[in-house]
Every structure is written in C-alpha cells, then in structure tokens.
C-alpha positions as CSV (number, residue, x, y, z in Angstrom):
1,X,0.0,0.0,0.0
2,X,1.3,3.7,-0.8
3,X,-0.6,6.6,-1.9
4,X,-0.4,6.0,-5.0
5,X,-1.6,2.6,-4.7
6,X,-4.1,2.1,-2.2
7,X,-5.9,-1.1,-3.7
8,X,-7.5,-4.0,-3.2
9,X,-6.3,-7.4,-5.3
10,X,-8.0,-10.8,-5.8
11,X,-6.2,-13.8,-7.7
12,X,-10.0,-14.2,-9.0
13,X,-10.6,-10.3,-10.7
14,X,-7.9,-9.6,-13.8
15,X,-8.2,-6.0,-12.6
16,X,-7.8,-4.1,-9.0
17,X,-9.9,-1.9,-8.0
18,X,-9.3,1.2,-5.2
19,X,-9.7,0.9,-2.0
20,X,-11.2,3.6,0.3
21,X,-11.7,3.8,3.6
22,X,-13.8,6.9,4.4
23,X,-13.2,9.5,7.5
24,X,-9.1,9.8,8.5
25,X,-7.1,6.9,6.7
26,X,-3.7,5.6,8.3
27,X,-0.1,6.3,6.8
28,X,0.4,4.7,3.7
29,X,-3.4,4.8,2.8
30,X,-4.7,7.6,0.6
31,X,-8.5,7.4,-0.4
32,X,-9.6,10.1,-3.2
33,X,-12.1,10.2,-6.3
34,X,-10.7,12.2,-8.5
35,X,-13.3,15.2,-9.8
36,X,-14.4,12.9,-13.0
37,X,-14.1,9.6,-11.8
38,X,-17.4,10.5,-9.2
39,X,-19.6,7.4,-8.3
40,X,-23.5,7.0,-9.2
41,X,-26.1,6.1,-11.7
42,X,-28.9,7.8,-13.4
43,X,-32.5,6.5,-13.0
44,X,-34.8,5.2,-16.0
45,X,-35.5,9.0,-16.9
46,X,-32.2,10.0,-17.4
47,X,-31.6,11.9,-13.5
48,X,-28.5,11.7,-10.9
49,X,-29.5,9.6,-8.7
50,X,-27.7,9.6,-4.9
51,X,-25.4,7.5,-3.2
52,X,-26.2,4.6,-0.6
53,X,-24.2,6.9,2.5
54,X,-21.5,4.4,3.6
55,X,-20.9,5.1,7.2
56,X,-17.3,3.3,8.8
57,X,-17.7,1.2,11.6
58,X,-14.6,1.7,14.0
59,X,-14.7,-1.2,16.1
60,X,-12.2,-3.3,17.2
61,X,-11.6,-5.1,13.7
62,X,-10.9,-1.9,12.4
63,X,-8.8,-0.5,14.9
64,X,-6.5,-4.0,14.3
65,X,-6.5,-3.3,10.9
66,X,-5.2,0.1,11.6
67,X,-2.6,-1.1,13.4
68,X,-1.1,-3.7,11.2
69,X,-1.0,-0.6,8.4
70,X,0.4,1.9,10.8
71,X,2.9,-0.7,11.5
72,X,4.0,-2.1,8.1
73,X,4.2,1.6,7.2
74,X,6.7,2.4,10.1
75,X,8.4,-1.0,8.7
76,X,8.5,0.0,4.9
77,X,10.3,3.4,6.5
78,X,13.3,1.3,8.0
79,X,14.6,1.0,4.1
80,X,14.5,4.6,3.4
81,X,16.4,5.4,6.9
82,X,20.1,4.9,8.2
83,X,19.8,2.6,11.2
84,X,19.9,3.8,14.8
85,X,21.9,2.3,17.5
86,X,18.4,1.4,18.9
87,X,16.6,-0.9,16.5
88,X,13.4,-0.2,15.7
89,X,10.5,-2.9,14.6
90,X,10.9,-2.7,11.1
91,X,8.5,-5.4,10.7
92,X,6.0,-5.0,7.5
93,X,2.8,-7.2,7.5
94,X,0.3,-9.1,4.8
95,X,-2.9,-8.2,6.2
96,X,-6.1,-10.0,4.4
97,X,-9.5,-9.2,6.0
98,X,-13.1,-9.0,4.7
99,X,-14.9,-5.6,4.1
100,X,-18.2,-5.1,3.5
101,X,-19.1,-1.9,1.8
102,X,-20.3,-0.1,-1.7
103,X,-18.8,-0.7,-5.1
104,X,-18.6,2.3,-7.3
105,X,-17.5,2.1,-10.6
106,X,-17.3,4.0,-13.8
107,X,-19.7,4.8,-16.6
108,X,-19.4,2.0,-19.1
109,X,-18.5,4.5,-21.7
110,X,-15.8,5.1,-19.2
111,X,-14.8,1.6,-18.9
112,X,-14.8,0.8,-22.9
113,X,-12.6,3.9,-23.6
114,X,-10.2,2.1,-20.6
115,X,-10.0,-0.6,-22.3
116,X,-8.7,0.4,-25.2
117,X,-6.0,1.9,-23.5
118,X,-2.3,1.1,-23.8
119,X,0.7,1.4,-21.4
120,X,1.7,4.7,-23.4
121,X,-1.5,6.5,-22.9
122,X,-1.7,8.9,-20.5
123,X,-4.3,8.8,-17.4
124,X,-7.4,10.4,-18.3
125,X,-8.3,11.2,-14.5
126,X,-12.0,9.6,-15.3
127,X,-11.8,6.8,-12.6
128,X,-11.1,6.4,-9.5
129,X,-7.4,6.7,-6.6
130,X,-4.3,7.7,-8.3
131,X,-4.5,9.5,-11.0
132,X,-7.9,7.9,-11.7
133,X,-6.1,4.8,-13.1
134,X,-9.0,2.5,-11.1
135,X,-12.6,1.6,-13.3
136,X,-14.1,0.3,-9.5
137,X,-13.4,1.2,-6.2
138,X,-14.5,-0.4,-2.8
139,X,-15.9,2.6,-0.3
140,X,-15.6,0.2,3.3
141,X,-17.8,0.4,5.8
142,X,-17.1,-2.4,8.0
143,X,-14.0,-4.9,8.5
144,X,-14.2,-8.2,10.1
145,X,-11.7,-11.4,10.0
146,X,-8.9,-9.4,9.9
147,X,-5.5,-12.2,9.6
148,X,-1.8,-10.5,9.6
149,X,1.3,-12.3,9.0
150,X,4.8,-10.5,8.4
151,X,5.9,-10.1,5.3
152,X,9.0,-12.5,5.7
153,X,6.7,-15.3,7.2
154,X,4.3,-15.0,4.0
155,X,7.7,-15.4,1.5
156,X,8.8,-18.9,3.3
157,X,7.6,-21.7,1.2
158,X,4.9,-24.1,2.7
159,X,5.9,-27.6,3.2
C-alpha cells in the first residue's frame, strides 16, 4: 500500500480496484475520487441519482487493521532510513480481512474507452485513486476477519 496505490487485489478479478476507507485513513493509505471519476447512476429517466451513504464502523476489527497498516508503514520506513543504534521494529505485514461496503464504478463508456488503452497512454483522471487509473473502487464500511502475517513469514515456502 502507498498513496499512490491504495488497492484491493483478488487472484480471481484480472483488474484491482481502489480501496477507500472513508473519514481519517492511516499512513500509507490515501483514499480520493478524483473530480471525473465520481460514483452513481442515473434513473430510467435519465436523472442523478444519490449515493447509498456508507458510514465506517470503527470497532475493534478496524482498529487492528489500523494497526497492522500503521505498523507495516513504520516498517517500509526502516529501508528509506540509516539505522539507529536502537533498533526499531521494522517489521511489514500481509494483512487480508473481509470488508463489507459499496462498489462504485465508472460509466461503461468510461470503462470501454479504458480498455482500449495502452501502457503509453496517459491517465485520463476519469476513474477512481491515483490518478484515476481504477474503473471500480470499494468505499468500506465495515472490516471483520482481519488475519496478519509479516511479510518475511508470507515469503517462506509451505511444506
């Protein structure tokens, strides 16, 4: 996770899509629609209609997932700093949880234009994160199941 790629990834989905958490994000986790990738639908007649209001539940599942980011983030700093006589936890984590939320996603004149895209093209700023590089996005509203393991751990091969 970084700002500029606050996502969420699923062996099953060929794409990613962005993940937000709503009110004050941790370090490392930057949530924004950009001004032309903004979610909703229009009605049979043609009209706006509104969002679903997503409201985040801070329990204590969210407050561990906080943690773990807060922590990986302090971790991921260690490579950027010279070492102290002290040393700090520089320990970075694989956190996988489940959220349950709203899915906003682009128009699908959006998502057909996107598609056509290449690696050369420049960002249009129609979807949603970073640049609006993201056709979906994932607005959370509550976390549950939440499983950490440090990044070393999750590189050892299983016997």
């Amino acid at each position: 996770m970084s700002p500029e790629y606050s996502l969420l990834e699923d062996q099953g989905c060929s794409e990613p899509i962005w993940f937000a958490l709503q009110e004050s994000a941790p370090p490392g986790l930057v949530a924004t629609v950009n001004e032309r990738g903004t979610p909703g639908s229009k009605n049979s007649k043609g009209a706006s209609t509104s969002l679903l209001p997503v409201h985040l539940v801070k329990d204590s599942n969210y407050r561990e997932l906080i943690r773990y980011l807060e922590a990986s983030a302090k971790g991921e700093a260690c490579l950027d700093e010279v070492p102290f006589l002290s040393v700090p936890d520089c320990s970075t984590y694989r956190v996988s949880a489940t959220f349950t939320g709203r899915i906003d996603s682009v128009s699908r004149e959006i998502r057909k234009a996107h598609l056509r895209r290449t690696s050369r093209d420049s960002p249009d700023f129609k979807g949603f994160g970073h640049m609006g590089m993201f056709d979906a996005q994932l607005v959370v509203q509550s976390v549950k199941n939440v499983v950490a393991t440090t990044a070393s751990e999750s590189a050892q091969p299983k016997n």
